[in-house]
C-alpha positions as CSV (number, residue, x, y, z in Angstrom):
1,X,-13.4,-1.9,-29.5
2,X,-10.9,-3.4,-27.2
3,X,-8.1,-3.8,-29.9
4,X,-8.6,-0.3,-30.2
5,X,-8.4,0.4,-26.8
6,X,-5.6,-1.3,-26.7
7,X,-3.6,0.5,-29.3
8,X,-4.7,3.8,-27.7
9,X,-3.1,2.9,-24.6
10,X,-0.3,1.5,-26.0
11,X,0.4,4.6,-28.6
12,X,0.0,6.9,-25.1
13,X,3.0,5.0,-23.7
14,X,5.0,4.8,-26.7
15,X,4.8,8.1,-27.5
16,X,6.2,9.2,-24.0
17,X,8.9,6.8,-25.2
18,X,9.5,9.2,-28.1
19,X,9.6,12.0,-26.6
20,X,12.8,11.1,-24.5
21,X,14.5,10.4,-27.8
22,X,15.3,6.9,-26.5
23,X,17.3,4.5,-28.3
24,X,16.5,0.7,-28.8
25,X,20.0,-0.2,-27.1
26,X,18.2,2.5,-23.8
27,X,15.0,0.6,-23.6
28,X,13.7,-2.1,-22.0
29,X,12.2,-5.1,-23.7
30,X,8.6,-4.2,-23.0
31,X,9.4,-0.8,-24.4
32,X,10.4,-2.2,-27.6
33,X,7.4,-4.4,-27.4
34,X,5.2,-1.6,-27.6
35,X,6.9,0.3,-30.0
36,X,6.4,-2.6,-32.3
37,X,3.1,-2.9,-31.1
38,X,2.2,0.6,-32.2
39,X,4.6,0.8,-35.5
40,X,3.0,-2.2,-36.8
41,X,-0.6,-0.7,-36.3
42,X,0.3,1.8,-38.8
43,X,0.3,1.6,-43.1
44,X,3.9,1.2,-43.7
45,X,5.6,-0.9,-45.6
46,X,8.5,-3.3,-44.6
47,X,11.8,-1.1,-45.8
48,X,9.6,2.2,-44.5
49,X,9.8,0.5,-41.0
50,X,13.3,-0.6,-41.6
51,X,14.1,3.0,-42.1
52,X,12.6,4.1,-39.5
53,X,14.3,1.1,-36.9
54,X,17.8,1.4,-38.1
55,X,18.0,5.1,-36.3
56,X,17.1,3.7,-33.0
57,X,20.2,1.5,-33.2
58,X,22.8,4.8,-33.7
59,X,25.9,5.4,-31.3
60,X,24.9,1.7,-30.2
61,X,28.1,-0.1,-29.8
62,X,30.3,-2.4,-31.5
63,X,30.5,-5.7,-30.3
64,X,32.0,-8.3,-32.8
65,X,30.6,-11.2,-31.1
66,X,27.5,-9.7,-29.5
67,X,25.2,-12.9,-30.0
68,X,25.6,-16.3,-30.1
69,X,23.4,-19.9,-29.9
70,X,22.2,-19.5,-26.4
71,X,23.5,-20.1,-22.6
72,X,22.4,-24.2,-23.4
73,X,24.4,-24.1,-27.0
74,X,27.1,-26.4,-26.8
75,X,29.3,-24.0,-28.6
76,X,28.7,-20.4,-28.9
77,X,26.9,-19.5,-25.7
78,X,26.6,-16.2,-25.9
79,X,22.8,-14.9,-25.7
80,X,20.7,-15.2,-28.7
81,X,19.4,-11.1,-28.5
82,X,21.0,-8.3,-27.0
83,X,20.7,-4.5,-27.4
84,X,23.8,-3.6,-25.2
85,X,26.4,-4.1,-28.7
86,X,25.8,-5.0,-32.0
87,X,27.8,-5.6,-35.6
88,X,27.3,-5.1,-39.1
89,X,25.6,-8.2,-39.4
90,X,23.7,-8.8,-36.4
91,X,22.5,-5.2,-37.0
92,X,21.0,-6.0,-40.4
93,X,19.3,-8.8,-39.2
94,X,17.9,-7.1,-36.2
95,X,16.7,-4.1,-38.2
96,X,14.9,-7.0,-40.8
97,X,13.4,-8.8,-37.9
98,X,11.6,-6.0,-36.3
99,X,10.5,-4.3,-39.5
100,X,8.6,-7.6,-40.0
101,X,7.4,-7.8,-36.1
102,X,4.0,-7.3,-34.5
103,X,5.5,-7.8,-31.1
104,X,8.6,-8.3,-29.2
105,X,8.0,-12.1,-29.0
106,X,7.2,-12.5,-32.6
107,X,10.4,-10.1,-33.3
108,X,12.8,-12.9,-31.4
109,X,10.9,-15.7,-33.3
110,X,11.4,-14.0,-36.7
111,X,14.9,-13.1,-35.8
112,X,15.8,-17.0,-35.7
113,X,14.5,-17.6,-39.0
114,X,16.8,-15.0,-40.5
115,X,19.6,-16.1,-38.5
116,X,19.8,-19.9,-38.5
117,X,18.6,-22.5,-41.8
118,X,14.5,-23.1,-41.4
119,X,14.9,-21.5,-37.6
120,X,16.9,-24.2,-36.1
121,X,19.3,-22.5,-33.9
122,X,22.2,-24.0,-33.4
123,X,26.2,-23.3,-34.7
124,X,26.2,-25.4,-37.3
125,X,22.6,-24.1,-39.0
126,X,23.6,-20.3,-38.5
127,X,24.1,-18.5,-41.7
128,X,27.4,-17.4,-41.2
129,X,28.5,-16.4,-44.8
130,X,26.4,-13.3,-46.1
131,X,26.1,-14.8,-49.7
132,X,26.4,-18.6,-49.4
133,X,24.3,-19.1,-46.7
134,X,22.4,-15.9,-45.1
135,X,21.1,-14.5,-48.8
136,X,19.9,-18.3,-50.2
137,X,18.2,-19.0,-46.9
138,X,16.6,-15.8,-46.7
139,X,15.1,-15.9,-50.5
140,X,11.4,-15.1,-48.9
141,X,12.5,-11.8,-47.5
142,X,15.0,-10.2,-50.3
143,X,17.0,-10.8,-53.2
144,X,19.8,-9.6,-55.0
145,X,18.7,-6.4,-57.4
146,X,22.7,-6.1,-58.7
147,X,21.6,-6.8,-62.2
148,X,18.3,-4.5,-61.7
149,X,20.6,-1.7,-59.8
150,X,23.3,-1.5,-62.8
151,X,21.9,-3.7,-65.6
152,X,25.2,-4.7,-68.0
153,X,27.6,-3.2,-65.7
154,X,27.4,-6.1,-63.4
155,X,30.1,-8.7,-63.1
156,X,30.7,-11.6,-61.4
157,X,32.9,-13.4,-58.6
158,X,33.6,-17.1,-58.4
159,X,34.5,-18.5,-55.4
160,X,34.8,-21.9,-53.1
161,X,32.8,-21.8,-50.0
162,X,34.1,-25.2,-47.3
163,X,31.9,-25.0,-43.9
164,X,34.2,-27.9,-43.1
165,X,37.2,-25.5,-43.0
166,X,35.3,-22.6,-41.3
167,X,34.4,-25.1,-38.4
168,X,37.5,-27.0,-38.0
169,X,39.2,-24.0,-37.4
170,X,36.6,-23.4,-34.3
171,X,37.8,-27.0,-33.1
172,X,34.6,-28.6,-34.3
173,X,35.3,-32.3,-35.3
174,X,31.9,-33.4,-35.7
175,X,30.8,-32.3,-38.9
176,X,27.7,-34.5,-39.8
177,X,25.2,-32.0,-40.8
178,X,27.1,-29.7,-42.2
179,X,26.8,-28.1,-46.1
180,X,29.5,-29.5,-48.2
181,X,31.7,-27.6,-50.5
182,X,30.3,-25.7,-52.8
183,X,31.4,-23.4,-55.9
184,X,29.3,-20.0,-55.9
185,X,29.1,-17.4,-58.4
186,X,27.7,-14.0,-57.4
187,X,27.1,-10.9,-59.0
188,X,28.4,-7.7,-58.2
189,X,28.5,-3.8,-58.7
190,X,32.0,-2.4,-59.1
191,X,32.9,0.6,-57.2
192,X,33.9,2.8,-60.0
193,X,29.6,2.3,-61.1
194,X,28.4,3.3,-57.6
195,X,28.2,7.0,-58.3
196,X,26.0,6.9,-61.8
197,X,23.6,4.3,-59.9
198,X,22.4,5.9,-56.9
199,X,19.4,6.8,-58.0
200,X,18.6,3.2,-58.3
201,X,18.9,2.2,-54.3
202,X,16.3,2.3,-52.5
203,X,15.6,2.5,-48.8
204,X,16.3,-0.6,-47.3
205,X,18.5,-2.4,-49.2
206,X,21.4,-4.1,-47.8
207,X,25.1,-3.9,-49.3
208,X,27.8,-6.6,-49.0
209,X,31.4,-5.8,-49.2
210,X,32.8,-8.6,-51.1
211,X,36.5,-9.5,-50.4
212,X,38.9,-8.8,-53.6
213,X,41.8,-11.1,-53.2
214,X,40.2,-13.9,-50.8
215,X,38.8,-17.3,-52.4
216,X,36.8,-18.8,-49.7
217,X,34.3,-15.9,-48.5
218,X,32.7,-13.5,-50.8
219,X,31.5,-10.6,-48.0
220,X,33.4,-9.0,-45.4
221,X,31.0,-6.5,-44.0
222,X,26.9,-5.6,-44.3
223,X,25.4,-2.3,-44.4
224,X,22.7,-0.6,-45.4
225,X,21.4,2.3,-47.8
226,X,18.6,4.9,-47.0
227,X,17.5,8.0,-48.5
228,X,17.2,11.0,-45.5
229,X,16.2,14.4,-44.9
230,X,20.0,15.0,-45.2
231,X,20.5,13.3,-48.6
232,X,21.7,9.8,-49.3
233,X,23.5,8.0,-46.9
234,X,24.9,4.9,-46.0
235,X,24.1,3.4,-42.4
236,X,26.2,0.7,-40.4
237,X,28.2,-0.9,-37.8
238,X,31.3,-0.1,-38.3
239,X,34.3,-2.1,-36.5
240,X,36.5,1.1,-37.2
241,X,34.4,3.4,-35.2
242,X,33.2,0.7,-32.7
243,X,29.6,2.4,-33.4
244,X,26.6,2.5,-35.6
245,X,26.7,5.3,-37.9
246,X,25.4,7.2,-41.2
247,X,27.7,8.5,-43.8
248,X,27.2,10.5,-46.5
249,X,26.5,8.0,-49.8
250,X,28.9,10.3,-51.9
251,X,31.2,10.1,-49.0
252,X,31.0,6.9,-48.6
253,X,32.1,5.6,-52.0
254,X,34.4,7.4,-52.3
255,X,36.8,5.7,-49.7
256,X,36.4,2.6,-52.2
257,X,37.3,4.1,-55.4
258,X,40.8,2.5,-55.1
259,X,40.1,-0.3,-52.8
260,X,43.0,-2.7,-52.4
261,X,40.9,-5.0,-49.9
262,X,37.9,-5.0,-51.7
263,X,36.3,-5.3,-55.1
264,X,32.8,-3.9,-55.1
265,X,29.7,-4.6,-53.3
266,X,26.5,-7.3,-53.6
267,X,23.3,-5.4,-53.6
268,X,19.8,-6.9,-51.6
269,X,16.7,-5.9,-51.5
270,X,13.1,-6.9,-49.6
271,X,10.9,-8.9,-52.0
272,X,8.4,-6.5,-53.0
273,X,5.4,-8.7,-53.3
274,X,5.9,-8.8,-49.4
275,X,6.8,-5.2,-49.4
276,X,3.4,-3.6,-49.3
277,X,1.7,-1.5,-46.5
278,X,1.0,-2.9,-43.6
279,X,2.7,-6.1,-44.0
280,X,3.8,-7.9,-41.2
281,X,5.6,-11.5,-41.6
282,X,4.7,-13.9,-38.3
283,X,7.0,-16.9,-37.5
284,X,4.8,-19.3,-38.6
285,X,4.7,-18.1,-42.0
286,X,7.5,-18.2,-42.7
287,X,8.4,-22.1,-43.9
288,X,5.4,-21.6,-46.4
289,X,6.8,-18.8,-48.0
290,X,9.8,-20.7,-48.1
291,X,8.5,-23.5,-49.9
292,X,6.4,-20.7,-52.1
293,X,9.6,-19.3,-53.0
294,X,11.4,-22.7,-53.6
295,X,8.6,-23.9,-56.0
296,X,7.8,-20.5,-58.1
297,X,11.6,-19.6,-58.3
298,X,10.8,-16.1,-57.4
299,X,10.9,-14.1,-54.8
């Protein structure tokens, strides 16, 4: 009876919340604490509460370096959560986090494990390259559907990722603990496919832009894709427009069609044996799925 009570009350509140039409970078943190409160109460599924997230983050800011390790990090001390700015990838991850969140606390603790390898926060366990290090480490919560999406019209991109390189440049000398070289090969959709395939995206699933000329980094930007009252679109921070916006899908890929920066996109998706109604991931879990995904070899 008192959980119920509880929910009552908190609905009562969050729904006053609604009605200003408030978004997540107007609220406080025990607003969004009851919005997650009541949102995970309810029978939706993980990419249905991503959908519904993502639009409280619109006309937030751009901030390219909105986050970082922490006031006690001894390199990026930037906070490790803020609502004020936000980019692309930041956003995606924020979005992920609360869609698997039963409360605010919960939502920060989840929000590390996405972030940084097994939760350990720090600059040189972040997962700063989208498909090297952030998909991999993530393999509980989504996987890439490229193949699924466009079935032979795939193709593939080869490259070298060096974290050595990528933190010398940042004046980091010490490099014990960090990944060596590898060689990675990814899949990827073409642009000239997007428009015969978008009936296969669902809501929720992330894009990558990957880079057509570079050799050492795959993705330049993250956004996602959801299906809306006003048609397909494609939702993001954008450096450009120094906001988070939608775009029309059609709209969207079109700009790419004769892309000189970039070659086609990498395509992710939430696992759906975790994507089922009422799911919510706690931080705790988390290691276990990892090691369930790790031993199976599926997601």
């Amino acid at each position: 009876m008192k959980k119920y009570i509880l929910v009552f009350l908190v609905l009562i509140t969050t729904t006053s919340l609604f009605g200003q039409n408030k978004k997540v970078y107007q609220m406080t943190k025990w607003e969004v604490d009851s919005i997650l409160t009541v949102k995970s109460s309810e029978d939706l599924t993980i990419t249905e509460r991503m959908k519904y997230y993502s639009q409280l983050f619109l006309g937030m800011p751009y901030g390219l370096s909105c986050v970082g390790d922490g006031p006690y990090a001894l390199y990026d001390t930037n906070p490790q959560l803020t609502f004020d700015t936000t980019n692309c990838m930041v956003y995606c991850e924020d979005v992920l986090a609360l869609s698997i969140s039963d409360n605010y606390e919960n939502f920060f603790n989840d929000l590390q494990h996405i972030r940084y390898k097994d939760g350990v926060v720090g600059m040189k366990t972040r997962n700063h390259y989208t498909m090297a290090d952030w998909l991999p480490e993530n393999n509980w919560l989504l996987h890439d559907v490229v193949k699924e999406v466009v079935g032979d019209k795939a193709k593939t991109l080869t490259r070298t990722i060096s974290h050595k390189k990528f933190f010398s440049k940042k004046g980091i000398n010490d490099m014990r603990y960090v990944k060596e070289d590898r060689t990675l090969t990814v899949n990827y959709i073409p642009f000239d496919v997007l428009m015969d395939v978008k009936e296969n995206f669902r809501d929720g699933d992330i894009l990558a832009l990957l880079f057509r000329k570079l050799d050492n980094i795959f993705s330049g930007h993250m956004l996602m894709f959801y299906d809306t009252a006003n048609g397909k679109i494609i939702r993001e921070s954008s450096l450009s427009k120094a906001t988070v916006l939608d775009t029309p899908y059609d709209e969207w890929v079109s700009r790419f069609q004769n892309s000189k920066k970039y070659i086609g996109i990498a395509l992710m998706r939430v696992n759906d044996d975790i994507n089922t109604p009422g799911k919510i991931i706690l931080p705790w879990e988390i290691h276990q799925m990892k090691e369930k995904t790790e031993h199976t070899g599926t997601n």
